[in-house]
C-alpha positions as CSV (number, residue, x, y, z in Angstrom):
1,X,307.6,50.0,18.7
2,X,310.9,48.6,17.1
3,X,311.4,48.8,13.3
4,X,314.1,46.9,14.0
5,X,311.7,43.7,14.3
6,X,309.1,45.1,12.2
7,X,307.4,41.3,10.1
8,X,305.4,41.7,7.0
9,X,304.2,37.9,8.9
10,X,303.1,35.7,5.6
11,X,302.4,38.8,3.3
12,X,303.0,37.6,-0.8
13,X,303.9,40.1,-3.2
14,X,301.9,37.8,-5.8
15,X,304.7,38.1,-8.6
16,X,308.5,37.2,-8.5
17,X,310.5,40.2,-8.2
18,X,311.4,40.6,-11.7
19,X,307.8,41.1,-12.9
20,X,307.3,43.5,-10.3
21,X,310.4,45.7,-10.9
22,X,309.5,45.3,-14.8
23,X,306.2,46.9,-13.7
24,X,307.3,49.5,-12.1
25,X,309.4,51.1,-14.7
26,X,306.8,50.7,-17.1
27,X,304.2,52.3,-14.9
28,X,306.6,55.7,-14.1
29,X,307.3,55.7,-18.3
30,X,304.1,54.8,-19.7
31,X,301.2,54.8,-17.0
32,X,302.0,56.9,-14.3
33,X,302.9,59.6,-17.0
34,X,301.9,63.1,-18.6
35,X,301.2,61.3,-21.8
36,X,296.7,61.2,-22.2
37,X,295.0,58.1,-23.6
38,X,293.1,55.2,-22.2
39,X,294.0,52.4,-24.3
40,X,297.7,51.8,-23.9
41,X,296.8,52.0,-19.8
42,X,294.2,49.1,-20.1
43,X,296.5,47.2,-21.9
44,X,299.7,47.4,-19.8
45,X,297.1,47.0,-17.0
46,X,296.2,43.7,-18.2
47,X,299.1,42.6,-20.0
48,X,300.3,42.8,-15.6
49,X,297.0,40.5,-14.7
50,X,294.2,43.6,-13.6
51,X,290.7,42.6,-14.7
52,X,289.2,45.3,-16.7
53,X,285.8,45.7,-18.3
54,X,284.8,47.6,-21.0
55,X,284.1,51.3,-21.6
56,X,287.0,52.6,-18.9
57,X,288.9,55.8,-18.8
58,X,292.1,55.8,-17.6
59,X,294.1,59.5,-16.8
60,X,297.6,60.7,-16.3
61,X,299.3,59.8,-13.1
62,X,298.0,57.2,-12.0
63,X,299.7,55.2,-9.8
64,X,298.7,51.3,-9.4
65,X,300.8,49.3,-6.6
66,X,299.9,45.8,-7.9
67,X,297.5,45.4,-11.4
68,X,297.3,42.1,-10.6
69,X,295.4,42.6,-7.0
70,X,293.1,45.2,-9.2
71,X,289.7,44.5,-11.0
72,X,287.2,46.8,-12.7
73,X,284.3,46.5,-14.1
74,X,282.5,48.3,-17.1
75,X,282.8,52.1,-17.2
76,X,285.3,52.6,-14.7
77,X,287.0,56.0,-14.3
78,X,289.9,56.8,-12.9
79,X,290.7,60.7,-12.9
80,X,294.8,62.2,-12.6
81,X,296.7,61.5,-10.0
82,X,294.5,58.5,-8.4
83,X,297.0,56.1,-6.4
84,X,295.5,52.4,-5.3
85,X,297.7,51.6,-3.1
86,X,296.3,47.5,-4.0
87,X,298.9,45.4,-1.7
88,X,295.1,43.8,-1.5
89,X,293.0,43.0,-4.0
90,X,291.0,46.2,-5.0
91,X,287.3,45.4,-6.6
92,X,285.6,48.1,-8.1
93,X,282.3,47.2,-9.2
94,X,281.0,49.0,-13.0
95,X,279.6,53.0,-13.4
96,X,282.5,53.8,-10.6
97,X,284.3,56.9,-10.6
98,X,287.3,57.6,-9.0
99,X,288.2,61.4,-9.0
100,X,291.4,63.4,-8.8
101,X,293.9,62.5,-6.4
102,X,292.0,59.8,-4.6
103,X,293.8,57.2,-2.4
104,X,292.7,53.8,-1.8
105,X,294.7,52.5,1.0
106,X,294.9,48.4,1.5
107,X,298.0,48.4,4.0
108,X,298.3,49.2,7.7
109,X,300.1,48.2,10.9
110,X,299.6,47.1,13.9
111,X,300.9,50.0,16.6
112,X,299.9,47.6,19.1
113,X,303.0,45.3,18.6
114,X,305.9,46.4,19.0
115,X,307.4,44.5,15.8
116,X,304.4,46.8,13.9
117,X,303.5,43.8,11.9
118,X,302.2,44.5,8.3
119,X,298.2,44.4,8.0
120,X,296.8,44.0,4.4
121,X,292.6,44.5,4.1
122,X,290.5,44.2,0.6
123,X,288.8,47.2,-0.6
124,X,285.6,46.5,-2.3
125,X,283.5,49.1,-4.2
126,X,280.3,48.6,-5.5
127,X,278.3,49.7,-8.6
128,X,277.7,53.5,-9.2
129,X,279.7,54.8,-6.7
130,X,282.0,58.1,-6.9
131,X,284.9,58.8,-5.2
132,X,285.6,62.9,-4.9
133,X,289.2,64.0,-5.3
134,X,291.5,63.6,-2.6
135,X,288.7,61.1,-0.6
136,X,290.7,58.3,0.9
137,X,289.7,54.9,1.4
138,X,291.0,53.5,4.6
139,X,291.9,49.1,4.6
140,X,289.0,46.8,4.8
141,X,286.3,49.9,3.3
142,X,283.0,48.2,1.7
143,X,281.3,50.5,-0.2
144,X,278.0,50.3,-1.1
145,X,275.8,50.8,-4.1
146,X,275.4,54.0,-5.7
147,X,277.4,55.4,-2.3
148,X,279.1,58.9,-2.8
149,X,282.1,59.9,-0.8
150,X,282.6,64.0,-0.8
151,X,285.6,65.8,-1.5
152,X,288.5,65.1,0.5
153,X,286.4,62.6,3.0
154,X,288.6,59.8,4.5
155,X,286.3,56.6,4.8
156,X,286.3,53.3,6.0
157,X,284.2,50.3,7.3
158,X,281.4,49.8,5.4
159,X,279.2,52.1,3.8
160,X,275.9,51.8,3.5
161,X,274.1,51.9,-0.6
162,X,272.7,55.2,-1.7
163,X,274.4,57.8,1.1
164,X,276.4,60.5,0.8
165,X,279.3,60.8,3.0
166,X,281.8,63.6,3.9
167,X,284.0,64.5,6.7
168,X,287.2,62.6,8.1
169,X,285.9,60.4,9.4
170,X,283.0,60.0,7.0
171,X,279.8,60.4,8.2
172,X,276.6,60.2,6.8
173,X,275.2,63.6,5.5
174,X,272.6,63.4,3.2
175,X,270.5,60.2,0.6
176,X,271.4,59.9,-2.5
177,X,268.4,60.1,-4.6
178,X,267.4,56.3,-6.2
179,X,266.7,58.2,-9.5
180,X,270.2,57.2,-9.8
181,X,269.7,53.6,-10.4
182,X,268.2,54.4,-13.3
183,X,269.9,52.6,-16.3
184,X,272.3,54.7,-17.9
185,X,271.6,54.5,-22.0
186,X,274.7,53.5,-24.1
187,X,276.7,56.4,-26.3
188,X,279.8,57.0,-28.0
189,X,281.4,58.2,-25.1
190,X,281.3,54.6,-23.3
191,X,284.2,54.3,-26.0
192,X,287.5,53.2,-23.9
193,X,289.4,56.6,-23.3
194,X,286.1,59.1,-23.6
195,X,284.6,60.6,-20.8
196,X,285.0,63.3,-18.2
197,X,286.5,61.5,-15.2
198,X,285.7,64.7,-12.6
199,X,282.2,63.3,-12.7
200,X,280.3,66.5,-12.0
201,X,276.8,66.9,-12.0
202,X,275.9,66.1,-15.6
203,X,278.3,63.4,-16.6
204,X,278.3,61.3,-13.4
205,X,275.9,58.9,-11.9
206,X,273.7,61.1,-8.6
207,X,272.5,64.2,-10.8
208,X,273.0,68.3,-9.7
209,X,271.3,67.3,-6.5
210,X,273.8,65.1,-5.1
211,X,277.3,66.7,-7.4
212,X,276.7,70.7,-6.4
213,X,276.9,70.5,-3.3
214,X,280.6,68.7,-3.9
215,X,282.0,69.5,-6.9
């Protein structure tokens, strides 16, 4: 390949170039930071055009390449140091968490050319789904309903609903049991900025069956 001739082809940034560079310092003062809370996150996040629903929580570092290629919906949790990496549009579906150091990947290139032209995919994550820490969602992933991907498991394609994957690249390893479609009852800790985004056994979505065996 040459870099020389590498083409992002018709890729748009989807803001001008002062919004963008306004976004980025705000996310490494106020977002990507050391400094806890949930509410001033959501609404920077929205103030930049993400979609977020109710009851999300929102750690330090995390990183967010576009907020206005992001939507969430209710009782999202994003644990520290989670980077989406949304050049495309990033969907996560409501009851998803997202654990430490996760990295949902949107952008690629094609090796094949030798101008290694830009590819951009959609990630799409549906309802009660966790991501372990350092899992990695490759471009173009669909995840399914109630799917769990282990610790440190590098997925992509789709996934089929209620499996547990692991491995790089992720494979199938066990069912998740459908006990956890269950509707989850409301509390105070579906407060914005509550919650225990490492989603362990108890406070997540699968039960001890599914979360010992990847904590």
């Amino acid at each position: 390949m040459d870099l020389s001739r590498f083409s992002i082809g018709g890729f748009d940034r989807g803001r001008r170039a002062w919004v963008e560079a306004l976004w980025l310092l705000v996310q490494a003062l106020l977002v990507d930071s050391w400094l806890p809370g949930t509410a001033h996150r959501v609404w920077l996040l929205r103030a930049f055009g993400a979609r977020i629903g109710r009851g999300a929580v929102l750690k330090p570092h995390l990183r967010i390449k576009f907020p206005w290629r992001l939507a969430l919906g209710d009782h999202v949790w994003l644990g520290e140091g989670v980077w989406i990496d949304n050049l495309g549009l990033v969907e996560l579906g409501s009851h998803v968490c997202i654990s430490q150091g996760a990295y949902l990947c949107t952008g690629s290139h094609d090796w094949g050319l030798p101008t290694f032209d830009l590819i951009v995919r959609p990630i799409r994550v549906a309802d009660r789904v966790w991501v372990c820490a350092r899992a990695t969602l490759a471009p173009g992933t669909r995840v399914g309903e109630g799917v769990v991907v282990a610790l440190g498991a590098v997925a992509s394609g789709d996934l089929a609903p209620w499996q547990v994957y692991a491995g790089a690249p992720a494979v199938v390893v066990r069912t998740r049991p459908n006990s956890a479609a269950v509707p989850l009852p409301r509390s105070r800790g579906d407060q914005a900025g509550t919650g225990n985004p490492r989603c362990g056994p108890v406070a997540g979505l699968g039960g001890a069956d599914v979360g010992a065996p990847f904590p």
